[in-house]
N, C-alpha and C positions, 0 to 999 in steps of 0.2 A: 645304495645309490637311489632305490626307490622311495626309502624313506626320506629324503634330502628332496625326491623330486615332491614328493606331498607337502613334505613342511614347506618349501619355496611358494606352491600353488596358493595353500593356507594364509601365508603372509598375503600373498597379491590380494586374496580374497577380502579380509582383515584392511586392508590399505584401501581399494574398492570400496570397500564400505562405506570406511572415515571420509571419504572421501562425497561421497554421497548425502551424508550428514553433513557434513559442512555446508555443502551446495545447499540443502534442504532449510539449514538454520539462515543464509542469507539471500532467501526469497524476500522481496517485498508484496508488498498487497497490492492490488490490481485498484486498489481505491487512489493510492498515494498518488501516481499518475495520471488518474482522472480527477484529484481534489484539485491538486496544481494545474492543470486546464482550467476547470470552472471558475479558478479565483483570478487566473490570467485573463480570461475572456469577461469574468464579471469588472474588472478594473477599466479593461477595455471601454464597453460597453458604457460606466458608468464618466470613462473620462468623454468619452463622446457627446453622452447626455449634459455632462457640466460645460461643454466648452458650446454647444448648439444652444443653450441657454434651458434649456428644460426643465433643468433640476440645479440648485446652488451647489457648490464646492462644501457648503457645511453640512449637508444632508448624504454626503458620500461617507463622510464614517462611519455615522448609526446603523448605514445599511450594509454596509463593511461587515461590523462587526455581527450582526445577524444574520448573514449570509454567510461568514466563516464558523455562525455557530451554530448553523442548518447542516455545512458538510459533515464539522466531528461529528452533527448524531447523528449521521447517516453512514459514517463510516465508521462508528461503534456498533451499529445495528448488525450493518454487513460483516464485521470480524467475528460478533456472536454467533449468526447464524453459521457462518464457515465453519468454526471452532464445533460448534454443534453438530456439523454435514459429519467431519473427520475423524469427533471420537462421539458416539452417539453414549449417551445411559444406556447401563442394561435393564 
């Protein structure tokens, strides 16, 4: 009966695990939720300035697009360093 209680323990243990792993594979990154801010409030921002007359509607894309390609390197930088914090070189 003792035996039956360990292997039952084993299993949960086993199951606990997997279970932990899973969770751990569908973290996101603390970036993706602040990329999606900056690009909501940069839109904001820029529809503001187009409709106030400041800046034309044609001048909102180029800055679009350079400004969505400030975040990727900014959140390729952030995911190297993490990756780097977690499993360091020896």
């Amino acid at each position: 009966m003792a035996e039956k209680l360990e292997k039952a323990e084993k299993a949960e243990k086993r199951e606990k695990s997997e279970k932990e792993e899973k969770h751990e594979k569908e973290e996101i990154s603390p970036v993706v939720p602040l990329a999606g801010g900056l690009i909501l409030i940069f839109i904001g921002v820029t529809s503001f300035l187009a409709t106030s007359g400041f800046i034309s509607w044609t001048e909102v894309g180029p800055y679009l697009l350079l400004f969505l390609g400030v975040i990727i390197i900014i959140a390729a930088v952030y995911a190297g360093v993490i990756a780097t914090r977690r499993s360091p070189r020896p």
